[in-house]
PDB file with one MODEL, atoms N, CA, C and O in Angstrom:
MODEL        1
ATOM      1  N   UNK A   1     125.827  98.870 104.998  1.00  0.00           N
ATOM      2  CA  UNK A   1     125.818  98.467 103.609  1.00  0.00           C
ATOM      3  C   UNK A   1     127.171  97.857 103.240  1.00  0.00           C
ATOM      4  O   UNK A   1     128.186  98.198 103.848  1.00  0.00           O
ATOM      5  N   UNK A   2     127.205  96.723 101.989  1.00  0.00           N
ATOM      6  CA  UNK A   2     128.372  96.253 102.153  1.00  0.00           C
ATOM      7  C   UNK A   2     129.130  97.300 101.117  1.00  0.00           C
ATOM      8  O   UNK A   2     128.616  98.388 100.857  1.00  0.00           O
ATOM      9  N   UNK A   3     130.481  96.854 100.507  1.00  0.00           N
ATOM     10  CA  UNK A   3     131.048  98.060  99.739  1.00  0.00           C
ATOM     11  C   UNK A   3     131.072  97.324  99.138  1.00  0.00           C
ATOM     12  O   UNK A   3     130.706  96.154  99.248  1.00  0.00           O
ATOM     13  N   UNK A   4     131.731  98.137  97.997  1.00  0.00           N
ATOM     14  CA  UNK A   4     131.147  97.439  96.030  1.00  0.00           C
ATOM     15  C   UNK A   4     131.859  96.057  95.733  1.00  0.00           C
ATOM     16  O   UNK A   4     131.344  95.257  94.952  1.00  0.00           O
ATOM     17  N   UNK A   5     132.983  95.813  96.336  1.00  0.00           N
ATOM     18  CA  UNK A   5     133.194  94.789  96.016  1.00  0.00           C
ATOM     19  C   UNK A   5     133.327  93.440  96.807  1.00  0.00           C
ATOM     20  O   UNK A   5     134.003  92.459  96.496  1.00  0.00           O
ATOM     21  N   UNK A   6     132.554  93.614  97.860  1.00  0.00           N
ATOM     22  CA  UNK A   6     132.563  92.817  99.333  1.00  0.00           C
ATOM     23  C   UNK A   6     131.500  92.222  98.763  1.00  0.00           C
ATOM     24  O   UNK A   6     130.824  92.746  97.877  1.00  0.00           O
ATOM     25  N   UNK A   7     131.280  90.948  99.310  1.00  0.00           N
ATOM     26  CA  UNK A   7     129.931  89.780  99.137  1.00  0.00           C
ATOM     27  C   UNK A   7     129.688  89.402 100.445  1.00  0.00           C
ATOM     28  O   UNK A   7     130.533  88.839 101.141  1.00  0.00           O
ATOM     29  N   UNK A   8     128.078  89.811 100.972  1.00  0.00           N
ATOM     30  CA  UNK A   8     128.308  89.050 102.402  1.00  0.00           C
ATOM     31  C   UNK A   8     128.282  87.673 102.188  1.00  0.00           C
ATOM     32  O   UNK A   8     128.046  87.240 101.060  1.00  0.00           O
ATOM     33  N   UNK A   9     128.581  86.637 103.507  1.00  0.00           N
ATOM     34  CA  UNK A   9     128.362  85.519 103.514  1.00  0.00           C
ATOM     35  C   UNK A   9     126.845  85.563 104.628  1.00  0.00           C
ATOM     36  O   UNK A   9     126.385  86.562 105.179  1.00  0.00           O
ATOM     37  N   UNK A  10     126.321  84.128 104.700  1.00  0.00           N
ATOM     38  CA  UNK A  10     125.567  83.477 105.641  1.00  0.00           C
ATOM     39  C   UNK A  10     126.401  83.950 107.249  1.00  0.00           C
ATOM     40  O   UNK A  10     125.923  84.609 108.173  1.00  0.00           O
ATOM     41  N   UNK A  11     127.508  83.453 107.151  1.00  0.00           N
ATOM     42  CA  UNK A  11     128.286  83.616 108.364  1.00  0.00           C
ATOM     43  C   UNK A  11     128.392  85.174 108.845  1.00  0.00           C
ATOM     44  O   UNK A  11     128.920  85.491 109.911  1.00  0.00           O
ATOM     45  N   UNK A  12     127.826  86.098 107.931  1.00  0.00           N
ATOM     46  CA  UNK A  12     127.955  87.747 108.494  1.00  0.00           C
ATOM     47  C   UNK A  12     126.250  88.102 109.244  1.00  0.00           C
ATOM     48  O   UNK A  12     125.967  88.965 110.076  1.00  0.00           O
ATOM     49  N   UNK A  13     125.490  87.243 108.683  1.00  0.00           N
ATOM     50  CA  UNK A  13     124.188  87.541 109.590  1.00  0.00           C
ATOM     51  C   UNK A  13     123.498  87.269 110.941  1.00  0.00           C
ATOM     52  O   UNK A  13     122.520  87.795 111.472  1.00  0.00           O
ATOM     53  N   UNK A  14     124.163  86.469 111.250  1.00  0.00           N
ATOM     54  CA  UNK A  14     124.284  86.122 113.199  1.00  0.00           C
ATOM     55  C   UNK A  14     124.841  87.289 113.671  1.00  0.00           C
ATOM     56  O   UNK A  14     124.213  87.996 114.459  1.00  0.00           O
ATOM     57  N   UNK A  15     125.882  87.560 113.308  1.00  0.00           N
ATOM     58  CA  UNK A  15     126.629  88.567 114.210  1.00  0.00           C
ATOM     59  C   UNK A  15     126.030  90.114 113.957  1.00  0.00           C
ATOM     60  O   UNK A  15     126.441  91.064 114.623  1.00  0.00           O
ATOM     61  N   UNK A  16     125.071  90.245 112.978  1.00  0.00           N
ATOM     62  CA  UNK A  16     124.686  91.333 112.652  1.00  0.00           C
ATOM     63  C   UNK A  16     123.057  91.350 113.352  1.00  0.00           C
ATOM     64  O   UNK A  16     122.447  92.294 113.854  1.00  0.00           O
ATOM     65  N   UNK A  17     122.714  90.152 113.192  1.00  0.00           N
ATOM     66  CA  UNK A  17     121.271  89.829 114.209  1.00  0.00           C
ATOM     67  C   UNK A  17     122.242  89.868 115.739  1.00  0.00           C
ATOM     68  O   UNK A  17     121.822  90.838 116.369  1.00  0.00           O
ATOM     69  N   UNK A  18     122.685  89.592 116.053  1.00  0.00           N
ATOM     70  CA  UNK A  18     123.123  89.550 117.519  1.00  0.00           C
ATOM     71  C   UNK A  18     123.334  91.013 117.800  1.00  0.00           C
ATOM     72  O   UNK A  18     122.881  91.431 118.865  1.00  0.00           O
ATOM     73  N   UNK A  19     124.037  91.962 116.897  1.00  0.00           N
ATOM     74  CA  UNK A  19     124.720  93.549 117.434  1.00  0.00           C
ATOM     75  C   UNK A  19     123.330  94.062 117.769  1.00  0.00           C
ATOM     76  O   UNK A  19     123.027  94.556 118.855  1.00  0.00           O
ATOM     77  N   UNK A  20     122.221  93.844 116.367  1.00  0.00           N
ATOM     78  CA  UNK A  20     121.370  94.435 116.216  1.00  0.00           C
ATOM     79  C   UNK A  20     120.298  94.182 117.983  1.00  0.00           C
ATOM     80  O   UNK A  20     119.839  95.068 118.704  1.00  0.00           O
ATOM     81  N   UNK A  21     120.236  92.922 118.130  1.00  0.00           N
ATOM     82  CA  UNK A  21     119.483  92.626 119.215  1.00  0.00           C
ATOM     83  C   UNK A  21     120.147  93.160 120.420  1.00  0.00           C
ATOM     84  O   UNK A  21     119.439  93.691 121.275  1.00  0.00           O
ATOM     85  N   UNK A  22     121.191  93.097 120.559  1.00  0.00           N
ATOM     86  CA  UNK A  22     122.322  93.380 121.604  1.00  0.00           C
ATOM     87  C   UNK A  22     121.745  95.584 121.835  1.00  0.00           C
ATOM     88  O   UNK A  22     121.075  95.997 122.782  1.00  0.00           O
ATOM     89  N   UNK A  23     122.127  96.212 121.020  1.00  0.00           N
ATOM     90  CA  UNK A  23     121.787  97.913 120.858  1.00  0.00           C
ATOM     91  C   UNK A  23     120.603  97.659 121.042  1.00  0.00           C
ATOM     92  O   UNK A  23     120.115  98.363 121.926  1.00  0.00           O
ATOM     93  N   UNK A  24     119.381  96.393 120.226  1.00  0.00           N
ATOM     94  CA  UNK A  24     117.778  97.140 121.088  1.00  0.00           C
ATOM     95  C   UNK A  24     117.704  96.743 122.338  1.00  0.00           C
ATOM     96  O   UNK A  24     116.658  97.141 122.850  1.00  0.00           O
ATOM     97  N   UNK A  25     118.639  95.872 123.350  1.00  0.00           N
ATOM     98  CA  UNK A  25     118.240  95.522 124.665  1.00  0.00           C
ATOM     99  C   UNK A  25     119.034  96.607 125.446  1.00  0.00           C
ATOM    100  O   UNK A  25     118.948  96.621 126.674  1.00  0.00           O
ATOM    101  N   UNK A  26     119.748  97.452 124.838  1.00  0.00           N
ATOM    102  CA  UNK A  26     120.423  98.740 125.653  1.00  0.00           C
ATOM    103  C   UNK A  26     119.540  99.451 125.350  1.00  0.00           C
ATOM    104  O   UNK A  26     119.255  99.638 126.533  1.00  0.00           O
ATOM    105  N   UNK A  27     118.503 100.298 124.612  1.00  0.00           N
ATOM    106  CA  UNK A  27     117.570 100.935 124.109  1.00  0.00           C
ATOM    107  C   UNK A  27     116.595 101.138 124.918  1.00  0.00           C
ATOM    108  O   UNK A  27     116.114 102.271 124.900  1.00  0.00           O
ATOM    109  N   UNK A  28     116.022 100.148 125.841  1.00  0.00           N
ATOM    110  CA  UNK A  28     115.400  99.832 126.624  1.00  0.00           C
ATOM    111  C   UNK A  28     114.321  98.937 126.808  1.00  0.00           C
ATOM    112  O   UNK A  28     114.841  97.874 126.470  1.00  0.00           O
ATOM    113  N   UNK A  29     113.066  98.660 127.151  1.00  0.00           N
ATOM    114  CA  UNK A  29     112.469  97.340 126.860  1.00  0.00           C
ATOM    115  C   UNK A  29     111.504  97.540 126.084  1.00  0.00           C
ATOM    116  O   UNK A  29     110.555  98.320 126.167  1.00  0.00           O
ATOM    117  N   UNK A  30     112.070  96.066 124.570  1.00  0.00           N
ATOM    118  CA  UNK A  30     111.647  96.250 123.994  1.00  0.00           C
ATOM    119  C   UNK A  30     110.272  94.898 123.698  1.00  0.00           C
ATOM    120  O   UNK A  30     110.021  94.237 122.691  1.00  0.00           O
ATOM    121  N   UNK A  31     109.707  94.919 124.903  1.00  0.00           N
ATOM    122  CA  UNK A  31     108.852  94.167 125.181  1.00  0.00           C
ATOM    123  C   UNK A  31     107.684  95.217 124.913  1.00  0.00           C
ATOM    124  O   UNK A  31     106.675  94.932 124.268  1.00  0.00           O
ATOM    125  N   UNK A  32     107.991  96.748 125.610  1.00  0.00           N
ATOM    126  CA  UNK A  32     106.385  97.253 125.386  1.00  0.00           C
ATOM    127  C   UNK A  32     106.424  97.801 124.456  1.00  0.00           C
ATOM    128  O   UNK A  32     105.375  98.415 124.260  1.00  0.00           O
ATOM    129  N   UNK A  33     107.587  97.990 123.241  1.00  0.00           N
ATOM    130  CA  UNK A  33     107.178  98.636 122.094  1.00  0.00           C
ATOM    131  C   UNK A  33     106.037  98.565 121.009  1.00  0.00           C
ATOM    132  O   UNK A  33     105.748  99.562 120.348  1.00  0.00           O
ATOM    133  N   UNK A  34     105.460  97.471 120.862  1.00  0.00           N
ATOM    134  CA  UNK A  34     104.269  97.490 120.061  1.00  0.00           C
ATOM    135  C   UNK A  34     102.871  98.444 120.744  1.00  0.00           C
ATOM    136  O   UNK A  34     102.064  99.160 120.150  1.00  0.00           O
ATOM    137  N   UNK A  35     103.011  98.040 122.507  1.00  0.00           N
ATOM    138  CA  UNK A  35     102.428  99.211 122.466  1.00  0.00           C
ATOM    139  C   UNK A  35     102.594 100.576 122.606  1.00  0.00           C
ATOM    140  O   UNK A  35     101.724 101.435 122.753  1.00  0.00           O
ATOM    141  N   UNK A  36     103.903 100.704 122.540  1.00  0.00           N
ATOM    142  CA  UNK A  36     104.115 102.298 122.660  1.00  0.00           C
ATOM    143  C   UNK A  36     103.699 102.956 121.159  1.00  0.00           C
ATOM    144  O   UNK A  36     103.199 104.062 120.956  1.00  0.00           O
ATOM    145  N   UNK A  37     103.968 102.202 120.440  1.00  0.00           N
ATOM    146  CA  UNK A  37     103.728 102.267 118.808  1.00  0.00           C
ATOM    147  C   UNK A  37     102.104 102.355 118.610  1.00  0.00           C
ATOM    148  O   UNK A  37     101.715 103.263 117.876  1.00  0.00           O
ATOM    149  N   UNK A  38     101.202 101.566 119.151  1.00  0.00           N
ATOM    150  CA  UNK A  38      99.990 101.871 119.360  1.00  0.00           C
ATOM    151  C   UNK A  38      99.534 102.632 119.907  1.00  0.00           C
ATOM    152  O   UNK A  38      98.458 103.053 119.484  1.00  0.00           O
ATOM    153  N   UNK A  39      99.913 103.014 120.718  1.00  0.00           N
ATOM    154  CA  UNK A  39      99.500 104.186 121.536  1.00  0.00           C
ATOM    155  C   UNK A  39     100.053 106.045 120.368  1.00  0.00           C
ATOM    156  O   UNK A  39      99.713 107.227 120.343  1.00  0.00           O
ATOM    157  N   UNK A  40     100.942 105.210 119.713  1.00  0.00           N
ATOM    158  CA  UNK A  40     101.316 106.817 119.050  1.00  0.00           C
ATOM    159  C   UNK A  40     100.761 106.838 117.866  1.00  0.00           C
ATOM    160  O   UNK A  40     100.299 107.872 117.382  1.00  0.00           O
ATOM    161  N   UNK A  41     100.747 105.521 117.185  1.00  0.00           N
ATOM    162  CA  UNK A  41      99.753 105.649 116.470  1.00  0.00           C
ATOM    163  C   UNK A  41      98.310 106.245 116.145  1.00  0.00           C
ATOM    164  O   UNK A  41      97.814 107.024 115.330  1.00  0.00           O
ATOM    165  N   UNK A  42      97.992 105.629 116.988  1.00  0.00           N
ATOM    166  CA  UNK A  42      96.344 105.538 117.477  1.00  0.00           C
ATOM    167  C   UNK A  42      95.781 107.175 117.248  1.00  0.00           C
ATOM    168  O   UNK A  42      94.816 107.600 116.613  1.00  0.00           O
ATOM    169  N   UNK A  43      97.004 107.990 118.189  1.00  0.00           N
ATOM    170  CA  UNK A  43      97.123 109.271 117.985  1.00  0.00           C
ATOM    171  C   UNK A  43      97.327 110.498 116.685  1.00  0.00           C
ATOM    172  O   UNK A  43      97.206 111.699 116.444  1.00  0.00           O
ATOM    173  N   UNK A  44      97.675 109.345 116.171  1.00  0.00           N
ATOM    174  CA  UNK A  44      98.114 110.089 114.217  1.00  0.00           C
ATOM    175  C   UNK A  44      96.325 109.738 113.886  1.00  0.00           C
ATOM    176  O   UNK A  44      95.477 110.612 113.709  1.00  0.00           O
ATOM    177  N   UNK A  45      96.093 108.340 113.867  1.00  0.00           N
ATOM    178  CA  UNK A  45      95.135 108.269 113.178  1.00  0.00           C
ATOM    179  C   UNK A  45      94.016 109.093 113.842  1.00  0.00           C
ATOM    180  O   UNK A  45      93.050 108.371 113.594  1.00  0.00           O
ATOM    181  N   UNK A  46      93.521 110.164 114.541  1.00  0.00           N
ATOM    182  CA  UNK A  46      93.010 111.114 115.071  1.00  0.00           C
ATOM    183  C   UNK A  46      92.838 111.808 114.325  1.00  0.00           C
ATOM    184  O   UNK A  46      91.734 112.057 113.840  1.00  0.00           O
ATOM    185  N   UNK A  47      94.582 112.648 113.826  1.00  0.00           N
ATOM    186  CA  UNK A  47      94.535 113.815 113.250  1.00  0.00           C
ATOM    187  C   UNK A  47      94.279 113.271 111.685  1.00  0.00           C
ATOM    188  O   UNK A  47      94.011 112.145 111.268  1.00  0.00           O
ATOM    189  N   UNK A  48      94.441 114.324 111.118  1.00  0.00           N
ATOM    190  CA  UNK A  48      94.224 114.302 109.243  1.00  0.00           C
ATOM    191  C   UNK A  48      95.191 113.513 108.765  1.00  0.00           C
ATOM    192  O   UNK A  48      95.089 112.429 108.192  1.00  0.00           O
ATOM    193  N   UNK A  49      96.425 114.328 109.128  1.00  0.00           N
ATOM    194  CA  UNK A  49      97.472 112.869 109.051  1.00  0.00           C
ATOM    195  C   UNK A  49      97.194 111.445 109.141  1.00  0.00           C
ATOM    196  O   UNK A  49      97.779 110.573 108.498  1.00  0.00           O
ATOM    197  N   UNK A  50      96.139 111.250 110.094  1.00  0.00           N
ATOM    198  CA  UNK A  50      95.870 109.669 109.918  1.00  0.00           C
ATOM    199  C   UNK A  50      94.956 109.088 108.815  1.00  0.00           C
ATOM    200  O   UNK A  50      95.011 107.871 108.638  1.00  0.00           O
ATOM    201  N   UNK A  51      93.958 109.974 107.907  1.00  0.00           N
ATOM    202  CA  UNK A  51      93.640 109.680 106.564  1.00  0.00           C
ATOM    203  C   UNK A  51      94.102 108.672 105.873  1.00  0.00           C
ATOM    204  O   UNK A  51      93.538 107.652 105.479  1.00  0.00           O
ATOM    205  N   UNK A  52      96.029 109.340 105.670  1.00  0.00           N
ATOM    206  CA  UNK A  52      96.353 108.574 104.764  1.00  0.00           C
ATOM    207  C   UNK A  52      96.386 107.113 104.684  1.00  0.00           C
ATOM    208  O   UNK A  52      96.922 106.451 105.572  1.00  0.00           O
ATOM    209  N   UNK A  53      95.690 106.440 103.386  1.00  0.00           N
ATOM    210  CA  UNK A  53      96.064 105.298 103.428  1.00  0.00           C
ATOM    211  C   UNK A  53      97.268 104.416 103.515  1.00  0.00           C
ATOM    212  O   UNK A  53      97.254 103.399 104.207  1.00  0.00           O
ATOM    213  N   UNK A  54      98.392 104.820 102.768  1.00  0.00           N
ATOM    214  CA  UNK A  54      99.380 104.401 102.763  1.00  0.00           C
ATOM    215  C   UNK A  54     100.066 104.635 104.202  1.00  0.00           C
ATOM    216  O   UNK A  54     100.717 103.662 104.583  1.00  0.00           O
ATOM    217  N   UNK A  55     100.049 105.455 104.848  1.00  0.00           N
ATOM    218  CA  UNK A  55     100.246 105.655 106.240  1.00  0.00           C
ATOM    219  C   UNK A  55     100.046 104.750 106.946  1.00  0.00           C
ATOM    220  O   UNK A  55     100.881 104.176 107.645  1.00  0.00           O
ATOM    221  N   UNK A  56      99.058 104.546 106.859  1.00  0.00           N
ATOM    222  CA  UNK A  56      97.908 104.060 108.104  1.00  0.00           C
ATOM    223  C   UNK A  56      98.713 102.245 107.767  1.00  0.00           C
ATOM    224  O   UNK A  56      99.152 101.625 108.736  1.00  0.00           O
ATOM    225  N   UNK A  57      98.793 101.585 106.240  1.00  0.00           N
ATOM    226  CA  UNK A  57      99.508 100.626 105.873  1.00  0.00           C
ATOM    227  C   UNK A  57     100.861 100.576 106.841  1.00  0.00           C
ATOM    228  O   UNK A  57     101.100  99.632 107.594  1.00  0.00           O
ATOM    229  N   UNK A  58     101.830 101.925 106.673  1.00  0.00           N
ATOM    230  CA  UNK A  58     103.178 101.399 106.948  1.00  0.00           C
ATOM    231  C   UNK A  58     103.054 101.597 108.219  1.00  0.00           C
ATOM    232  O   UNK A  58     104.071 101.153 108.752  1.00  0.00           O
ATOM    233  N   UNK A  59     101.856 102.328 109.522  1.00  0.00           N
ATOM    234  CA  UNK A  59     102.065 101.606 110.741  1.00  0.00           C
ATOM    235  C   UNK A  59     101.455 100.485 111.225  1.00  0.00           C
ATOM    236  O   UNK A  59     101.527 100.231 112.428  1.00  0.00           O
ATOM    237  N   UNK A  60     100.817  99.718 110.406  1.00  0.00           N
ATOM    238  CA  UNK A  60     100.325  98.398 110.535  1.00  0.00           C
ATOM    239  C   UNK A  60     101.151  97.291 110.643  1.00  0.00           C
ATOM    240  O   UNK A  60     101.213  96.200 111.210  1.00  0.00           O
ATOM    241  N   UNK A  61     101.969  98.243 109.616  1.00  0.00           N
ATOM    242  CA  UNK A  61     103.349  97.042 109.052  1.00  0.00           C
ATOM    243  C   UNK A  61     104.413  96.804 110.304  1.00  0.00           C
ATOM    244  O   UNK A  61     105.063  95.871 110.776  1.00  0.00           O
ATOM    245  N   UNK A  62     104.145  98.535 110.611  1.00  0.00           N
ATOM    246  CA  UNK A  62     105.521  98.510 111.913  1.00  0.00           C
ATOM    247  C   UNK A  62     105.206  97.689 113.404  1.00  0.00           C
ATOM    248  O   UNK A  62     105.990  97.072 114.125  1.00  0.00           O
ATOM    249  N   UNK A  63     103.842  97.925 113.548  1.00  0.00           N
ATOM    250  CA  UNK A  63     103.250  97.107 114.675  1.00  0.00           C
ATOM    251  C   UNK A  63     103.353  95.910 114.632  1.00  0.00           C
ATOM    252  O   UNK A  63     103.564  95.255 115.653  1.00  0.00           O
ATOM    253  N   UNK A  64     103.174  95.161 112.982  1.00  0.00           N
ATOM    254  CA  UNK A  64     103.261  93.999 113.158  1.00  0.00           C
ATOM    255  C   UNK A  64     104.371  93.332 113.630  1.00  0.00           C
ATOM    256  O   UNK A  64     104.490  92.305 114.298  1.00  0.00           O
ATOM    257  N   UNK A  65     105.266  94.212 113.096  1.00  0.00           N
ATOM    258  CA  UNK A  65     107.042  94.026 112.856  1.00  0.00           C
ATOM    259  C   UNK A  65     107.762  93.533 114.767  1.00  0.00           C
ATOM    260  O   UNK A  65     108.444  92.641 115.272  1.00  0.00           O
ATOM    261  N   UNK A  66     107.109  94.675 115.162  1.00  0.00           N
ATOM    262  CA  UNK A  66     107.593  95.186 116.541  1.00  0.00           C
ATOM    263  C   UNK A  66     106.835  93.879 117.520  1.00  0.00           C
ATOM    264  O   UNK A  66     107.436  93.401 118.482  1.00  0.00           O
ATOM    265  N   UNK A  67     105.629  93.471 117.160  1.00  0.00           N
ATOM    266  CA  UNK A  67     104.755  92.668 117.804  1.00  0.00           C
ATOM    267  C   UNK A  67     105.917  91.270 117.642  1.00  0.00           C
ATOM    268  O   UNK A  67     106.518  90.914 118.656  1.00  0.00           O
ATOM    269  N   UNK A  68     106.119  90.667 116.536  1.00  0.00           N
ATOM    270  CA  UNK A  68     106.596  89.800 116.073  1.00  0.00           C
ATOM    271  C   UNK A  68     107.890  89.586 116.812  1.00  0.00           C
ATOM    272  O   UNK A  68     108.248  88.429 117.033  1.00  0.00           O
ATOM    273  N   UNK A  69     108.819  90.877 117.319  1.00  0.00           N
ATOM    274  CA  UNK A  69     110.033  90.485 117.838  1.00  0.00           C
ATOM    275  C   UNK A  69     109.403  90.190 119.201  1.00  0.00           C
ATOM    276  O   UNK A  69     109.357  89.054 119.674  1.00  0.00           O
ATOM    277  N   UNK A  70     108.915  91.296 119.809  1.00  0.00           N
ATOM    278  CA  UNK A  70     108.362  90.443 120.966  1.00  0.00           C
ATOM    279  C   UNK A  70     108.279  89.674 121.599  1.00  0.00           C
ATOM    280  O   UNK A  70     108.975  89.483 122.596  1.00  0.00           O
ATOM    281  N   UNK A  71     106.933  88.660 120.986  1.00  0.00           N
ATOM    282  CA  UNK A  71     106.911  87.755 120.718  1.00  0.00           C
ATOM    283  C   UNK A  71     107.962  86.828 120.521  1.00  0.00           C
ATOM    284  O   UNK A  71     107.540  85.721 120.856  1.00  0.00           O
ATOM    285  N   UNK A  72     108.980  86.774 120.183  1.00  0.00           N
ATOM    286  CA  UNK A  72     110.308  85.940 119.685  1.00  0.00           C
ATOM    287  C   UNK A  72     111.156  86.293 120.778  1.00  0.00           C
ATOM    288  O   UNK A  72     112.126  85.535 120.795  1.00  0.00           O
ATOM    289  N   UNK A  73     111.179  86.974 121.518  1.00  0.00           N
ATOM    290  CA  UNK A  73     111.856  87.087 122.268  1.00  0.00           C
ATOM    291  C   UNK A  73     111.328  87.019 123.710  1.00  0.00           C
ATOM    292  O   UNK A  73     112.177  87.314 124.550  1.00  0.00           O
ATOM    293  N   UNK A  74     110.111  86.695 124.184  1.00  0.00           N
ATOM    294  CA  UNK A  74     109.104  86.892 125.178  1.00  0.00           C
ATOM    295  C   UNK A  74     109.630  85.422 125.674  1.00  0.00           C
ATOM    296  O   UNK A  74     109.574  85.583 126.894  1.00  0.00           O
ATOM    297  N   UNK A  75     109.917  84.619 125.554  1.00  0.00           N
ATOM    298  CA  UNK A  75     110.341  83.480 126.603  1.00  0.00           C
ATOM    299  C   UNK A  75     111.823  83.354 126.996  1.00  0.00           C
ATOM    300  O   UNK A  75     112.176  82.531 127.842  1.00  0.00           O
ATOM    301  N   UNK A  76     112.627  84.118 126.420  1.00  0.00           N
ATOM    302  CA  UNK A  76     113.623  84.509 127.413  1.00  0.00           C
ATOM    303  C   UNK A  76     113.795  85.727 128.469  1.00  0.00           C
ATOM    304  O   UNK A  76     113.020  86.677 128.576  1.00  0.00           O
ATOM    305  N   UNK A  77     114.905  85.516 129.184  1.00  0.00           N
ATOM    306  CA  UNK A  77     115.016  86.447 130.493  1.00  0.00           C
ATOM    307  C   UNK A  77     116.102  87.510 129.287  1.00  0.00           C
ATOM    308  O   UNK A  77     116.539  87.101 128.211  1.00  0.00           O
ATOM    309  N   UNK A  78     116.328  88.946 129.893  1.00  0.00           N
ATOM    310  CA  UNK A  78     116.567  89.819 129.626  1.00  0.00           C
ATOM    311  C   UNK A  78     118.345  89.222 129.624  1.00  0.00           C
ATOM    312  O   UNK A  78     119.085  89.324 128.645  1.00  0.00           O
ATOM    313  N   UNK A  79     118.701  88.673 130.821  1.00  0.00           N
ATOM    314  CA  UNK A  79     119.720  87.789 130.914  1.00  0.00           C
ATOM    315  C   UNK A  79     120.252  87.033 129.915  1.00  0.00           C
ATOM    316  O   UNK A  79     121.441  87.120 129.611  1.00  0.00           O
ATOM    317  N   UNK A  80     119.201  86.024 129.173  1.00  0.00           N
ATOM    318  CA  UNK A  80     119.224  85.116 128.260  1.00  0.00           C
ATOM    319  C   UNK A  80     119.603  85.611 127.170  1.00  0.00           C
ATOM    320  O   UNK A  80     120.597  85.075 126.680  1.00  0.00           O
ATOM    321  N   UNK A  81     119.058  86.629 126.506  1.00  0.00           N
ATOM    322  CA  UNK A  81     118.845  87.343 125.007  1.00  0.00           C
ATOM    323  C   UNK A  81     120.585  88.031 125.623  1.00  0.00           C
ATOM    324  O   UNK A  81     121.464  88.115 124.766  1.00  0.00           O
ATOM    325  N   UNK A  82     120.808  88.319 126.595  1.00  0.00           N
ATOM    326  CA  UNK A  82     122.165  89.613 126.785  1.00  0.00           C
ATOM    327  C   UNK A  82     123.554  88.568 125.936  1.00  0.00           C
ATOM    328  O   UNK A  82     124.378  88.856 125.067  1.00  0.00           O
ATOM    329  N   UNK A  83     123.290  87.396 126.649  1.00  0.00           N
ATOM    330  CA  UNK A  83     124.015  86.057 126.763  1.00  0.00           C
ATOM    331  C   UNK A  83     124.299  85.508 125.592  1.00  0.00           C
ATOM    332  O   UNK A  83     125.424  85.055 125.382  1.00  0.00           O
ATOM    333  N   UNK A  84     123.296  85.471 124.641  1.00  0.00           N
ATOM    334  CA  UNK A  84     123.174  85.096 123.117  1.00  0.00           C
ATOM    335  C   UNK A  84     123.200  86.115 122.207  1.00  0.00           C
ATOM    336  O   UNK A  84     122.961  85.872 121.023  1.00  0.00           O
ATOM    337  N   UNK A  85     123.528  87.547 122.694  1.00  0.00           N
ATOM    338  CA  UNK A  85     123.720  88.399 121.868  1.00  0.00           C
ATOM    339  C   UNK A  85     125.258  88.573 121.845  1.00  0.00           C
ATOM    340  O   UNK A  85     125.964  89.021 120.942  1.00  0.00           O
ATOM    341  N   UNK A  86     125.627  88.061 123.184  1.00  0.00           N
ATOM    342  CA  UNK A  86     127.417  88.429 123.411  1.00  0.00           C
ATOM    343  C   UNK A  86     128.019  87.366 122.786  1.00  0.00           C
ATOM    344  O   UNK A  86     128.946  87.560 121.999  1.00  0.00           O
ATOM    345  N   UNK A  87     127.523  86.035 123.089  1.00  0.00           N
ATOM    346  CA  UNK A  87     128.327  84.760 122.000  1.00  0.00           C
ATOM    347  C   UNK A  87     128.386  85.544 120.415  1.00  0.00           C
ATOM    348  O   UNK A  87     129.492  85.827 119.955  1.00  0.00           O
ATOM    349  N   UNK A  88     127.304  85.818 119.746  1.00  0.00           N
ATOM    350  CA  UNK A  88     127.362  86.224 118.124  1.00  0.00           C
ATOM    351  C   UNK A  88     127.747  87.491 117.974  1.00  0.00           C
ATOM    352  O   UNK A  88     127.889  87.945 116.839  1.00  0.00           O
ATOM    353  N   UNK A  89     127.898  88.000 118.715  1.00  0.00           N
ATOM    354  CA  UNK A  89     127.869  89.878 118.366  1.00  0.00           C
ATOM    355  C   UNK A  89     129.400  89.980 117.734  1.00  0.00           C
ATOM    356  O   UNK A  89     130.175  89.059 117.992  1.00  0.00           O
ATOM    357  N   UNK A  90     129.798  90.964 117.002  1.00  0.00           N
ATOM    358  CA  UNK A  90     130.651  91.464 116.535  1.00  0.00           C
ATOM    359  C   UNK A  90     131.243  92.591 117.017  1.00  0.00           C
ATOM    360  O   UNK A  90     130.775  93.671 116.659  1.00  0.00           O
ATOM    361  N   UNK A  91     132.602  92.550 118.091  1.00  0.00           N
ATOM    362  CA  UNK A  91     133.051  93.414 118.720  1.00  0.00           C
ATOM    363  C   UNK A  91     133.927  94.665 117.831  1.00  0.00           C
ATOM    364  O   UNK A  91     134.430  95.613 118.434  1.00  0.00           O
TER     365      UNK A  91
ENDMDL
END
């Protein structure tokens, strides 16, 4: 979060998309997360817990979310994304 009297710029969100991408490729691969997310899902919506509507909404949302990076990131090499996370990242 920024502090009360800081303004981000344009120029602070590369390097904050880069850290961010940079920590999920140490995390591990985050190629099969949509389905690991489906798969745990799938499992809520079983129990009673999975009823809820609003629930059932915010893991739709997260799948989509998770699908979407994926996807965006599915035509580079693990190499590639490491490479373009180290040019922008913020040491």
């Amino acid at each position: 979060m920024q502090g009360e009297n800081q303004k981000p710029t344009h120029h602070d969100v590369m390097p904050s998309v880069a850290n961010f991408l940079s920590d999920l490729w140490f995390e591990g691969d985050f190629r099969d997360q949509p389905d690991y997310l489906s798969e745990i899902f799938r499992r809520i919506l079983e129990t009673e817990l999975g009823d809820d509507k609003d629930l059932r909404s915010k893991m739709m949302e997260c799948i989509k979310t998770s699908e979407m990076l994926a996807k965006a990131l599915e035509p580079f090499s693990d190499k590639q994304i490491k490479k373009a996370c180290s040019k922008f990242a913020v040491v």
